[in-house]
PDB file with SEQRES, HELIX, SHEET and CRYST1 records, atoms N, CA, C and O in Angstrom:
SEQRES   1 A   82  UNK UNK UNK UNK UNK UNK UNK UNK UNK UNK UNK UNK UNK          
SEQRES   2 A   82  UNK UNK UNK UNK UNK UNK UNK UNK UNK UNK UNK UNK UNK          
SEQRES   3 A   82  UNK UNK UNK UNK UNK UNK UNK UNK UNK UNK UNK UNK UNK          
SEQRES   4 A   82  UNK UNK UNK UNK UNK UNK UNK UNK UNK UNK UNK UNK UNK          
SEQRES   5 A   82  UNK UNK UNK UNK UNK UNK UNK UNK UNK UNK UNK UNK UNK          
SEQRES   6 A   82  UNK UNK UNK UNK UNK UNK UNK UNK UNK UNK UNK UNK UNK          
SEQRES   7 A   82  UNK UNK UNK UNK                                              
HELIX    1 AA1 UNK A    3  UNK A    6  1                                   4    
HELIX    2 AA2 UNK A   12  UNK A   29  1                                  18    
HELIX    3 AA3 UNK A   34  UNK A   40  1                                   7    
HELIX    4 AA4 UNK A   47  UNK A   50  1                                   4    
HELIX    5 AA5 UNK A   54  UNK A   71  1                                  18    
HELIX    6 AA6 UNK A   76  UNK A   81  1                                   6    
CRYST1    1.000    1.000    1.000  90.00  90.00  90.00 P 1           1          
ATOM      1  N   UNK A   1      20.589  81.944 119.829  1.00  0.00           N  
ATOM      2  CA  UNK A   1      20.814  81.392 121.158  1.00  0.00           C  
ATOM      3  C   UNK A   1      21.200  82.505 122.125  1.00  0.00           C  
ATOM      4  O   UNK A   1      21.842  83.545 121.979  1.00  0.00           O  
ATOM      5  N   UNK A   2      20.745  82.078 122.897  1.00  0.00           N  
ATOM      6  CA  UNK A   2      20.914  83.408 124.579  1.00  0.00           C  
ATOM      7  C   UNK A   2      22.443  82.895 125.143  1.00  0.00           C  
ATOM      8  O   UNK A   2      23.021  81.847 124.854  1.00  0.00           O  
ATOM      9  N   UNK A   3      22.805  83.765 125.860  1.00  0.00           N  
ATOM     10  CA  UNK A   3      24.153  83.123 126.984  1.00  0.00           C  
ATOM     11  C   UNK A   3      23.870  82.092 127.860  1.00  0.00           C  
ATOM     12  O   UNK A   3      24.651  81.293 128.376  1.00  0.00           O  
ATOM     13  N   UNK A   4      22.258  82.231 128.013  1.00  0.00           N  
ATOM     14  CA  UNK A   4      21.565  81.395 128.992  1.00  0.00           C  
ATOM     15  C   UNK A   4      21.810  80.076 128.583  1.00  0.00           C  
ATOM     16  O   UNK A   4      22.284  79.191 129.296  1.00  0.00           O  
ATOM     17  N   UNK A   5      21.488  79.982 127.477  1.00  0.00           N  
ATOM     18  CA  UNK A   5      21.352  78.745 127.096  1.00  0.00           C  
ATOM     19  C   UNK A   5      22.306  77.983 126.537  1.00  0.00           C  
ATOM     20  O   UNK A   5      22.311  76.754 126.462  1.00  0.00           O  
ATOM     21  N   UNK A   6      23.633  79.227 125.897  1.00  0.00           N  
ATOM     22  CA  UNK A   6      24.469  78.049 125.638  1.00  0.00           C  
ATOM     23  C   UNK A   6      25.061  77.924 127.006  1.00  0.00           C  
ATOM     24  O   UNK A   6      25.419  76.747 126.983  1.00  0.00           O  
ATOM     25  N   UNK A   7      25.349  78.325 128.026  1.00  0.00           N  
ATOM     26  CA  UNK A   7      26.029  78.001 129.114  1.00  0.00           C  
ATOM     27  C   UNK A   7      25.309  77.538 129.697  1.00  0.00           C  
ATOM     28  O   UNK A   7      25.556  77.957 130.828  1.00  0.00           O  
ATOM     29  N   UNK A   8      24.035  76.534 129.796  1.00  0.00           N  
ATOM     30  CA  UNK A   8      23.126  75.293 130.153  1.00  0.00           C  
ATOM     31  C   UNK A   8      23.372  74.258 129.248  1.00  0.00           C  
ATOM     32  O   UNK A   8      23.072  73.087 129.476  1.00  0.00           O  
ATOM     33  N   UNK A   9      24.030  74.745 127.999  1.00  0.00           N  
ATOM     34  CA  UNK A   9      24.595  73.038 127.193  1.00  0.00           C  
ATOM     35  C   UNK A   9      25.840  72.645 127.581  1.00  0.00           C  
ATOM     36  O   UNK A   9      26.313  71.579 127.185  1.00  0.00           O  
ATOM     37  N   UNK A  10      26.709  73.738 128.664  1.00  0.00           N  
ATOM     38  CA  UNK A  10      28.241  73.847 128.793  1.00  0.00           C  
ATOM     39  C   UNK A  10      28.091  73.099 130.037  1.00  0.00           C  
ATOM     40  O   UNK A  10      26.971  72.993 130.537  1.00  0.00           O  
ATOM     41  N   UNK A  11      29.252  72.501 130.656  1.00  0.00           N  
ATOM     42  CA  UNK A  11      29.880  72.503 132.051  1.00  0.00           C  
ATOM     43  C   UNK A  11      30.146  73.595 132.312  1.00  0.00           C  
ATOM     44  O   UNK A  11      30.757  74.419 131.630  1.00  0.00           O  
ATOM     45  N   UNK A  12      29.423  73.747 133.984  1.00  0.00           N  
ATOM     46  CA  UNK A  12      30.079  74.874 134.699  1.00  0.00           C  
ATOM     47  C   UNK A  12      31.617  75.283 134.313  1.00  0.00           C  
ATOM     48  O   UNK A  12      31.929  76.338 133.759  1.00  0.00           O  
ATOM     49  N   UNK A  13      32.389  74.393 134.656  1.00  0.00           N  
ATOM     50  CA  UNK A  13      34.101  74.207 134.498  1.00  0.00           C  
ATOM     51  C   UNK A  13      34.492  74.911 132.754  1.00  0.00           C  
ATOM     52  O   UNK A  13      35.430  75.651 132.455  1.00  0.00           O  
ATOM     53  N   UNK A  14      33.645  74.478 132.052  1.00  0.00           N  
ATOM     54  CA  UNK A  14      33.709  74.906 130.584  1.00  0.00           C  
ATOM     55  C   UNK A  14      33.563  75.991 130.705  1.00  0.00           C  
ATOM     56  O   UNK A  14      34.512  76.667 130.308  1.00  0.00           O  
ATOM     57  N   UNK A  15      32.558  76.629 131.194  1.00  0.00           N  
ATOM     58  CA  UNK A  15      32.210  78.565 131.375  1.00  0.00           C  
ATOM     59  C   UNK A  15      33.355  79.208 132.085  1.00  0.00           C  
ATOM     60  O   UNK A  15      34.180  79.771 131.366  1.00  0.00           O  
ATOM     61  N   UNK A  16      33.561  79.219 133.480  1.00  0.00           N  
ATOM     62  CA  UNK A  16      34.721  79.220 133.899  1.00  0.00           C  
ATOM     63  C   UNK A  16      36.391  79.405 133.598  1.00  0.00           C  
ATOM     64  O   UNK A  16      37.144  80.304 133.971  1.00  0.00           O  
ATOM     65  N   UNK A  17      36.641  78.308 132.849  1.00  0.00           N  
ATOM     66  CA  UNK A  17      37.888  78.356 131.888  1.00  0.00           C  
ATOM     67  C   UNK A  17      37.635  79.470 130.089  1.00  0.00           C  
ATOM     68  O   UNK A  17      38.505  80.069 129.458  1.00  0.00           O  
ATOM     69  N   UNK A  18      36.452  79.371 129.849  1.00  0.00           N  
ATOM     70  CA  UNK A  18      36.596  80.190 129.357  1.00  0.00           C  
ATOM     71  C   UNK A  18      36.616  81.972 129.654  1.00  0.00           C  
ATOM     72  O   UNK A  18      36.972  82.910 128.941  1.00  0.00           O  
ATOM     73  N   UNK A  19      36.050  81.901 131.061  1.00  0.00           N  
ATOM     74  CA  UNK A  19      36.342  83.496 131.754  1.00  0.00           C  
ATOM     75  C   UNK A  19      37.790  83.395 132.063  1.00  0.00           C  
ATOM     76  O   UNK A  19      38.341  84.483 132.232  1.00  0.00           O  
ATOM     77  N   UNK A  20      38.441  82.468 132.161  1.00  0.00           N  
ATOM     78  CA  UNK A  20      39.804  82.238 132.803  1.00  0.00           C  
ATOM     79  C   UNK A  20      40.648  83.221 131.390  1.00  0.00           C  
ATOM     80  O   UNK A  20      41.466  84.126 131.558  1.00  0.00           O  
ATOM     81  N   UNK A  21      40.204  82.760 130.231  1.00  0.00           N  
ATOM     82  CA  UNK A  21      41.185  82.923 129.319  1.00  0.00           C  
ATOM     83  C   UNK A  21      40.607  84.204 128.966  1.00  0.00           C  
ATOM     84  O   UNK A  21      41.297  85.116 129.423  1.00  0.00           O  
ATOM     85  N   UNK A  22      39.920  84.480 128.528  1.00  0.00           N  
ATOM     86  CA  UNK A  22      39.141  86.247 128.602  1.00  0.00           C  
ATOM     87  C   UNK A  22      39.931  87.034 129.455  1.00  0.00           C  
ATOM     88  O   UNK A  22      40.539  88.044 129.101  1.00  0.00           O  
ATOM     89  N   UNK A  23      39.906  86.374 131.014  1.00  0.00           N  
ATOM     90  CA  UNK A  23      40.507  87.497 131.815  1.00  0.00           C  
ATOM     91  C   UNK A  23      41.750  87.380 131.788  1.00  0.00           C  
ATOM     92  O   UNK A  23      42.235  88.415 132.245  1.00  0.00           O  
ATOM     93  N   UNK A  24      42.557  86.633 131.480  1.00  0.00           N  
ATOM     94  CA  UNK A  24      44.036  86.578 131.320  1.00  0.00           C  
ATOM     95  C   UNK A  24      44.240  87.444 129.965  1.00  0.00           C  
ATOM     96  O   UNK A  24      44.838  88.510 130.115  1.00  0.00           O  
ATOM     97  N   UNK A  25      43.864  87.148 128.825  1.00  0.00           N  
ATOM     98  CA  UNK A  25      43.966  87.682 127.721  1.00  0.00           C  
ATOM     99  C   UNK A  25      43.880  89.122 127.761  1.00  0.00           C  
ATOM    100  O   UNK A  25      44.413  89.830 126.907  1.00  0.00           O  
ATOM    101  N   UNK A  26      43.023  89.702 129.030  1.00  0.00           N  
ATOM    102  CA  UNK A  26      42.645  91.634 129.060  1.00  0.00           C  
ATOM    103  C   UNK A  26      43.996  91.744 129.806  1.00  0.00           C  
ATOM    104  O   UNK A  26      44.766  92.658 129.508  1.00  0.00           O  
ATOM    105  N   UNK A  27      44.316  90.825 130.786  1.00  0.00           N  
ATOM    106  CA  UNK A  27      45.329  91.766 131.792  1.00  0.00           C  
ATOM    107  C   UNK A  27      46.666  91.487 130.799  1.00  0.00           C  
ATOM    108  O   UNK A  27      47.532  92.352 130.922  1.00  0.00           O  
ATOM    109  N   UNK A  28      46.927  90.554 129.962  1.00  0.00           N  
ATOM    110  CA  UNK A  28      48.071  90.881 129.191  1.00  0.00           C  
ATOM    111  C   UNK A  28      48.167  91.553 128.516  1.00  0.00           C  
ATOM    112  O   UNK A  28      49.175  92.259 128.502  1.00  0.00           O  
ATOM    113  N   UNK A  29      46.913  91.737 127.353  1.00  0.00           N  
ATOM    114  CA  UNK A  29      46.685  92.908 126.574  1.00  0.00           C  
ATOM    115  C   UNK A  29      47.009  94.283 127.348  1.00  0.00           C  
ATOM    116  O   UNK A  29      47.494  95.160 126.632  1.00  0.00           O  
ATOM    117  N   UNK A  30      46.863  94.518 128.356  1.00  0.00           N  
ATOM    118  CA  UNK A  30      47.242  95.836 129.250  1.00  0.00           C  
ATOM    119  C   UNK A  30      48.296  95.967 130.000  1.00  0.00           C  
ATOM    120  O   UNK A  30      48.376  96.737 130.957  1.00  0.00           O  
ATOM    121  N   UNK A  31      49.262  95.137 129.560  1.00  0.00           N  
ATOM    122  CA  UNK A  31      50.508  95.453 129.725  1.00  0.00           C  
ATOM    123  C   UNK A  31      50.687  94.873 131.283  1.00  0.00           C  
ATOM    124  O   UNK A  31      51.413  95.562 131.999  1.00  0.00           O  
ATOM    125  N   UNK A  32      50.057  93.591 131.921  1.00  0.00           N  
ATOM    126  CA  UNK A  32      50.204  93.515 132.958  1.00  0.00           C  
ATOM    127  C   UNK A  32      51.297  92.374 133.000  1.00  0.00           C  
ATOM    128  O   UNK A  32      51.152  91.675 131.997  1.00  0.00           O  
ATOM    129  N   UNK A  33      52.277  91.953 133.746  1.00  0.00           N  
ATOM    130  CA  UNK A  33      53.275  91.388 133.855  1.00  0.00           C  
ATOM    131  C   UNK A  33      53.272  90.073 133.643  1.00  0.00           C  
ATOM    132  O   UNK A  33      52.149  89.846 134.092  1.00  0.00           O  
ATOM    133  N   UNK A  34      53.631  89.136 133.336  1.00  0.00           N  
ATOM    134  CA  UNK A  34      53.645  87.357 133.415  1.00  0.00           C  
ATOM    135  C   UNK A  34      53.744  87.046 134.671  1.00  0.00           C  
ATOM    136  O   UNK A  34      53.171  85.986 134.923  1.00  0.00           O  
ATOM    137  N   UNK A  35      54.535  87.837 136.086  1.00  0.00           N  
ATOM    138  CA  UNK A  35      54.550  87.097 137.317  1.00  0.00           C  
ATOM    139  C   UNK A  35      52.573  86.946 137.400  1.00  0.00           C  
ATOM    140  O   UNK A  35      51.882  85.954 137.633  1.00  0.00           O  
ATOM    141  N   UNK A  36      52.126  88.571 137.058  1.00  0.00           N  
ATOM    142  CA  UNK A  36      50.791  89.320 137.973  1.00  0.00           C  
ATOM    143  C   UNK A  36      49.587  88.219 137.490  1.00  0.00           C  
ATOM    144  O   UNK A  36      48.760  87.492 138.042  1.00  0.00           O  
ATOM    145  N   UNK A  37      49.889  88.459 136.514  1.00  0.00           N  
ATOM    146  CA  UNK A  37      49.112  87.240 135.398  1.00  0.00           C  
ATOM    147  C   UNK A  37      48.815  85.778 136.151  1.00  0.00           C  
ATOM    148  O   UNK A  37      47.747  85.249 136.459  1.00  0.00           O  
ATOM    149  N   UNK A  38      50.336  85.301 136.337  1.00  0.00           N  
ATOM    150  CA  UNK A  38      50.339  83.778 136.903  1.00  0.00           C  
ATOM    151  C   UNK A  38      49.626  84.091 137.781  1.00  0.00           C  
ATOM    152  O   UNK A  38      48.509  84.246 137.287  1.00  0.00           O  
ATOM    153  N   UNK A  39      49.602  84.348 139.174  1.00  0.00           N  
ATOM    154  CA  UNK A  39      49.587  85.011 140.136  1.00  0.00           C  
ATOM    155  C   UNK A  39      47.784  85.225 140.657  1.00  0.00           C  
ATOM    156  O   UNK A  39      47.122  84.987 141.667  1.00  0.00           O  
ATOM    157  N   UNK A  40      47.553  85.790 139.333  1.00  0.00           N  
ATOM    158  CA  UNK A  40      46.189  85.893 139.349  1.00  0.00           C  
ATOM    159  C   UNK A  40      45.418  84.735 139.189  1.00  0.00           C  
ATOM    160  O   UNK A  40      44.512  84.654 140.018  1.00  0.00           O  
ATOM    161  N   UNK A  41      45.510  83.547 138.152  1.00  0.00           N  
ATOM    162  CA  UNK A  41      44.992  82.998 137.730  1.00  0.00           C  
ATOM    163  C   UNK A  41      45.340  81.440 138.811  1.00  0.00           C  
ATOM    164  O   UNK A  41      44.686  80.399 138.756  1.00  0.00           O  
ATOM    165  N   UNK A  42      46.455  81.693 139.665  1.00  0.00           N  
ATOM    166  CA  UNK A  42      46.112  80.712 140.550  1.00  0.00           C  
ATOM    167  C   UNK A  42      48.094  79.540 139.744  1.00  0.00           C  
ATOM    168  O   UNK A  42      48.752  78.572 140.126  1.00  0.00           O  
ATOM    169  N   UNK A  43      48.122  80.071 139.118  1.00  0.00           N  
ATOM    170  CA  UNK A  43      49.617  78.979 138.772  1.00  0.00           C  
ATOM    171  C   UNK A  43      50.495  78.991 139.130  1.00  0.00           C  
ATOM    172  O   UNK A  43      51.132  80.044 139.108  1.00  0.00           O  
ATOM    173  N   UNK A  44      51.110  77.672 139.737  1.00  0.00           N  
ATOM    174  CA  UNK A  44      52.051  77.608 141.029  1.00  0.00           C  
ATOM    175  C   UNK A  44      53.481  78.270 140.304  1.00  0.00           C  
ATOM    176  O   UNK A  44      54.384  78.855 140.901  1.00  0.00           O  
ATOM    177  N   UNK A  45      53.366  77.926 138.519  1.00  0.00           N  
ATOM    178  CA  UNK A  45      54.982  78.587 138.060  1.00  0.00           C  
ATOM    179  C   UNK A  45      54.996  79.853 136.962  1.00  0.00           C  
ATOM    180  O   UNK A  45      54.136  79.433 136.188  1.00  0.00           O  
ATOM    181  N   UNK A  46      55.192  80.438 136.707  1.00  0.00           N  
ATOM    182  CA  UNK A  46      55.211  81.171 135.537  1.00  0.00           C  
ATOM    183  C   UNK A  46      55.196  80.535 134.363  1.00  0.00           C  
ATOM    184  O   UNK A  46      54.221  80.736 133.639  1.00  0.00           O  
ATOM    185  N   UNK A  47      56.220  79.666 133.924  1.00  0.00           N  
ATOM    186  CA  UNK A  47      55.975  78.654 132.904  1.00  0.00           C  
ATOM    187  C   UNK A  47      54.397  77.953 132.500  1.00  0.00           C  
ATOM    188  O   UNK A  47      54.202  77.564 131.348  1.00  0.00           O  
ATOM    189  N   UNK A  48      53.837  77.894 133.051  1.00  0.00           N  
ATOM    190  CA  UNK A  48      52.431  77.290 133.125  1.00  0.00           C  
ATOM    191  C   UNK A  48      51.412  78.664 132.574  1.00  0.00           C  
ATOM    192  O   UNK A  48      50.292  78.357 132.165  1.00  0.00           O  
ATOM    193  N   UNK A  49      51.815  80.197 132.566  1.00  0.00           N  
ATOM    194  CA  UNK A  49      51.262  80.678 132.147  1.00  0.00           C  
ATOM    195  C   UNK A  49      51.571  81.632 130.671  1.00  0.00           C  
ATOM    196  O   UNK A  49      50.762  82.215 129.950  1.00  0.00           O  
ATOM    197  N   UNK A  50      52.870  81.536 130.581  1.00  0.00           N  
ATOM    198  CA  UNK A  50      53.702  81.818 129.865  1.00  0.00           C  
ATOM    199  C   UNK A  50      53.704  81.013 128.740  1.00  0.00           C  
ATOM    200  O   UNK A  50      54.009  81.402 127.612  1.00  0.00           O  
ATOM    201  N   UNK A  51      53.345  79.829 129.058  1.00  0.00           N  
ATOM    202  CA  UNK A  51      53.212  78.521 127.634  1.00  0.00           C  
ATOM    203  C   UNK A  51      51.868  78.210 127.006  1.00  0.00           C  
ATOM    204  O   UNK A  51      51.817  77.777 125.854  1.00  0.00           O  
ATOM    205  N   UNK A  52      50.376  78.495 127.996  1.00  0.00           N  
ATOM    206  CA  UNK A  52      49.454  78.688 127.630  1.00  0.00           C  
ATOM    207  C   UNK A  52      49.356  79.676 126.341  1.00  0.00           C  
ATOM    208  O   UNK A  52      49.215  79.313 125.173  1.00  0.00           O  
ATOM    209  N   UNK A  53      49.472  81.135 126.866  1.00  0.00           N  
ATOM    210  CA  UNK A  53      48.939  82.216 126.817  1.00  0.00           C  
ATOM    211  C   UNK A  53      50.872  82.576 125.902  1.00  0.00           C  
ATOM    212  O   UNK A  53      51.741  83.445 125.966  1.00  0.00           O  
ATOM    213  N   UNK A  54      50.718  81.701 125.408  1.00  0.00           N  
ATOM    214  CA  UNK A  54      52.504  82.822 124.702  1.00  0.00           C  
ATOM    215  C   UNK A  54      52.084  83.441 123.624  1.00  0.00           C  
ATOM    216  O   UNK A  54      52.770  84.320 123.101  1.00  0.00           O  
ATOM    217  N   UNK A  55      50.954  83.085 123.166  1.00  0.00           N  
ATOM    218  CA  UNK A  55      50.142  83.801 121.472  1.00  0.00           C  
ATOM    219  C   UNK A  55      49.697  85.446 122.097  1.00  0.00           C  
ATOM    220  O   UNK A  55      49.634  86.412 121.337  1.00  0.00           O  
ATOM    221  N   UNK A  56      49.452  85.530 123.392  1.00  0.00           N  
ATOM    222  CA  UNK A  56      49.095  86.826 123.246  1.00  0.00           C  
ATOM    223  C   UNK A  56      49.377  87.649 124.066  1.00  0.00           C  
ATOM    224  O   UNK A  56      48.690  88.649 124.273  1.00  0.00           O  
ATOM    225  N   UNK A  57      50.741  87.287 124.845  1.00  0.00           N  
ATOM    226  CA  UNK A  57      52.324  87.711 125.325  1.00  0.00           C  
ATOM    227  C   UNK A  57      53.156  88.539 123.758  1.00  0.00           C  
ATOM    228  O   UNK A  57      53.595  89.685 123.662  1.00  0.00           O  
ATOM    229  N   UNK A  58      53.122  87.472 122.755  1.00  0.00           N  
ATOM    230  CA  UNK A  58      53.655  87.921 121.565  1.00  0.00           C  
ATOM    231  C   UNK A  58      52.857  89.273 121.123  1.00  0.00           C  
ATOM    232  O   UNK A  58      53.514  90.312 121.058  1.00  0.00           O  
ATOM    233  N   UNK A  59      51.325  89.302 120.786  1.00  0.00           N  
ATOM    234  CA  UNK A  59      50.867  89.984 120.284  1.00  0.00           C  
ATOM    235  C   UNK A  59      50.980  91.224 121.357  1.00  0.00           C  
ATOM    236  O   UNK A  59      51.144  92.296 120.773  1.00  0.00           O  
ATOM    237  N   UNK A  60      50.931  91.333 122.819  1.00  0.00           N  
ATOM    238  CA  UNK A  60      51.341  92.473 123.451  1.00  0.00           C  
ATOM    239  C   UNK A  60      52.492  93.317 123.220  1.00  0.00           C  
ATOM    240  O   UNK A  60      52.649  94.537 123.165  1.00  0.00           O  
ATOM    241  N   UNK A  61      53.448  92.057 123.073  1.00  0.00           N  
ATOM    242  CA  UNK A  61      54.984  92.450 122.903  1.00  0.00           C  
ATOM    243  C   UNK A  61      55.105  93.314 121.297  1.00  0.00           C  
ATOM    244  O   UNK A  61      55.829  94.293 121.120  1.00  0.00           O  
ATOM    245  N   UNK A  62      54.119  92.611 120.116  1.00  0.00           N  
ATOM    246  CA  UNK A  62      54.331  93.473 119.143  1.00  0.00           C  
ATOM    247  C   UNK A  62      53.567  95.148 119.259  1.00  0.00           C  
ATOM    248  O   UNK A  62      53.997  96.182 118.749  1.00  0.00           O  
ATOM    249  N   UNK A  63      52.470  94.987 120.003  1.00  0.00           N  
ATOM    250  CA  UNK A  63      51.852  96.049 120.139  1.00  0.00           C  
ATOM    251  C   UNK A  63      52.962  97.148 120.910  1.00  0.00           C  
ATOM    252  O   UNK A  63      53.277  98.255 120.473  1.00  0.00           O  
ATOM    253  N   UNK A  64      53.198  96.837 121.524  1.00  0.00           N  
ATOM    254  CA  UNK A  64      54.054  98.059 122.616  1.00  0.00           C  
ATOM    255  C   UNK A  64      55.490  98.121 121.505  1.00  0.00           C  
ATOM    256  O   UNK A  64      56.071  99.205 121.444  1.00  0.00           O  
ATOM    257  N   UNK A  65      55.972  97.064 120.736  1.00  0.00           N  
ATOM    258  CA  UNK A  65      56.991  97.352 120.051  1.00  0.00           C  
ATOM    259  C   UNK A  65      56.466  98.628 118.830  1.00  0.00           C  
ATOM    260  O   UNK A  65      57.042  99.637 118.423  1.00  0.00           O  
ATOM    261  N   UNK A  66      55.061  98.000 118.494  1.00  0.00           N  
ATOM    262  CA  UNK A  66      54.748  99.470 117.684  1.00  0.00           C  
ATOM    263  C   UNK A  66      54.582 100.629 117.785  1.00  0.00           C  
ATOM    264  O   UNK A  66      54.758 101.476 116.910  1.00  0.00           O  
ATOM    265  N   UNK A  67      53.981 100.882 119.609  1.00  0.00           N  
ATOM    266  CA  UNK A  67      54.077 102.056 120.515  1.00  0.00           C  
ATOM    267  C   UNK A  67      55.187 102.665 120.397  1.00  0.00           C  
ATOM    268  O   UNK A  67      55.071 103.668 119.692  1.00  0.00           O  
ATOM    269  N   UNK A  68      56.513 102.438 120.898  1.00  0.00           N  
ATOM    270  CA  UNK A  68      57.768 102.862 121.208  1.00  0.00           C  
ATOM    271  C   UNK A  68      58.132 103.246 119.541  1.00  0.00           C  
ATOM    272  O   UNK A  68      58.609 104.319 119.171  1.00  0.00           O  
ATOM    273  N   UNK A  69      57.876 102.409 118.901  1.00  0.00           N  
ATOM    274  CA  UNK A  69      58.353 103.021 117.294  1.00  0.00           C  
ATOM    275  C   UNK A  69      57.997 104.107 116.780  1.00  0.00           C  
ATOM    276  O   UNK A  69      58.671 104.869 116.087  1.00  0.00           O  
ATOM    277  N   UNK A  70      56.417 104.244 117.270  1.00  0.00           N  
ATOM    278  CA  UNK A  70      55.655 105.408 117.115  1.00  0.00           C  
ATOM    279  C   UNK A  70      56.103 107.057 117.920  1.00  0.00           C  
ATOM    280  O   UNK A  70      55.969 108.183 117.440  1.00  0.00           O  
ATOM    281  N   UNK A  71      56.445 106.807 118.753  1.00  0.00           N  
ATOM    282  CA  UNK A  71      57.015 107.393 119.850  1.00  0.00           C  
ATOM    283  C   UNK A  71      58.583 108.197 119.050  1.00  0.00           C  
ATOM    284  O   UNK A  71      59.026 109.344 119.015  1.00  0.00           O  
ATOM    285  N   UNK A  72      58.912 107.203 118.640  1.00  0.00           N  
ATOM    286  CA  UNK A  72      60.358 107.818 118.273  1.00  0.00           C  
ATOM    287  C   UNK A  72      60.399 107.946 117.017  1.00  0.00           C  
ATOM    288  O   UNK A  72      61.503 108.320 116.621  1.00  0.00           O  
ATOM    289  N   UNK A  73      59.439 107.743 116.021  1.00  0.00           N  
ATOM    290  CA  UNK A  73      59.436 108.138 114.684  1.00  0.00           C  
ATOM    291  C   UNK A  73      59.760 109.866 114.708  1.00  0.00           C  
ATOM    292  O   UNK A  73      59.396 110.761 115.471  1.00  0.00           O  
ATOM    293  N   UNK A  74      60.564 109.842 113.565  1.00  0.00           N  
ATOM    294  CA  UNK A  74      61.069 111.253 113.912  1.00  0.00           C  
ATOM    295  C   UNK A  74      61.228 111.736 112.356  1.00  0.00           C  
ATOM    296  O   UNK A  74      61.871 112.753 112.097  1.00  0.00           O  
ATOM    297  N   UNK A  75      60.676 111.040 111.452  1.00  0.00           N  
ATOM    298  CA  UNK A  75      60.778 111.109 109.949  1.00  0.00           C  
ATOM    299  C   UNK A  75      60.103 112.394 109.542  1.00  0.00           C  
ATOM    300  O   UNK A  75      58.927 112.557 109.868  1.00  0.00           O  
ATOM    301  N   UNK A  76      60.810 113.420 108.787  1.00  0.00           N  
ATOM    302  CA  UNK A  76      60.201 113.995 108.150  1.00  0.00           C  
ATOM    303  C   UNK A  76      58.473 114.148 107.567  1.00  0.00           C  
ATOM    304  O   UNK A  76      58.020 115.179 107.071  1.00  0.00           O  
ATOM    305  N   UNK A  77      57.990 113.348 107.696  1.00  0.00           N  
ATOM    306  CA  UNK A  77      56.489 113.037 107.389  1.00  0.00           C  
ATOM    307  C   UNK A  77      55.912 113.511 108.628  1.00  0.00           C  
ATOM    308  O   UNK A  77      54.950 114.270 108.510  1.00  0.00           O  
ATOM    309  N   UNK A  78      56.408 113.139 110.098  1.00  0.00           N  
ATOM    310  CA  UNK A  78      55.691 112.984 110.806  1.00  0.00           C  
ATOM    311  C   UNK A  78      55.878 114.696 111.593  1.00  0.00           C  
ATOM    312  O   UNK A  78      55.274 115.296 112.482  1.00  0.00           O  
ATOM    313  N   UNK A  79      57.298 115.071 110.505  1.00  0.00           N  
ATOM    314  CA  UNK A  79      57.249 116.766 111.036  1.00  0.00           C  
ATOM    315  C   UNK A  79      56.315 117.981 110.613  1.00  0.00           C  
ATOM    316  O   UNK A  79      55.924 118.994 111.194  1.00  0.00           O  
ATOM    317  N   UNK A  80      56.119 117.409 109.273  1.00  0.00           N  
ATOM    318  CA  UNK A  80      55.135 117.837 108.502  1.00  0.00           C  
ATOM    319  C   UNK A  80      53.901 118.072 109.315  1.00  0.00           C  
ATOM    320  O   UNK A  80      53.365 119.180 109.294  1.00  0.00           O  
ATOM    321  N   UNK A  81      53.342 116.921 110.150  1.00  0.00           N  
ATOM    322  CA  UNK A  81      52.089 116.898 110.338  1.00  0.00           C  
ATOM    323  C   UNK A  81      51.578 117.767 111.618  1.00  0.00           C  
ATOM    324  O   UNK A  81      50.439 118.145 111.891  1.00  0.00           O  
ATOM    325  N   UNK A  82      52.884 117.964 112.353  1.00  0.00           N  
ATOM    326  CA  UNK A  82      53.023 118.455 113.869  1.00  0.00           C  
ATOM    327  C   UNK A  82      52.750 119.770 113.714  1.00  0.00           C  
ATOM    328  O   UNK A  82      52.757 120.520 114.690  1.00  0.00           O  
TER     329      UNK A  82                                                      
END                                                                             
């Protein structure tokens, strides 16, 4: 199947909401804020985007928690390698 065609078996509104969640999903993945997020997507509260989208708020939050760990790993192993 083409894009063509499954988005001729879809509702417009169906295509749409699914670009909705694509593009919310990149700007959180990139570290962009929950106000910027809401904001973008048109939601009058933060809560409304924050409760959708909390699965991949979490998974940002673990990613950057692994950044900063990485960052300050200071273990012998990692002196070795420097």
């Amino acid at each position: 199947m083409t894009f063509l065609s499954i988005t001729a078996r879809l509702s417009i509104e169906r295509v749409f909401i699914a670009f909705g969640h694509f593009y919310a999903s990149a700007l959180i993945n990139e570290g962009v804020d929950a106000a910027a997020v809401s904001g973008a997507l048109g939601h009058s509260v933060i809560s409304t985007t924050t409760s959708i989208y909390c699965h991949v708020f979490q998974q940002a939050q673990a990613k950057a928690g692994d950044a900063i760990a990485s960052v300050l790993d200071f273990s012998s192993k990692k002196k070795k390698g420097a």
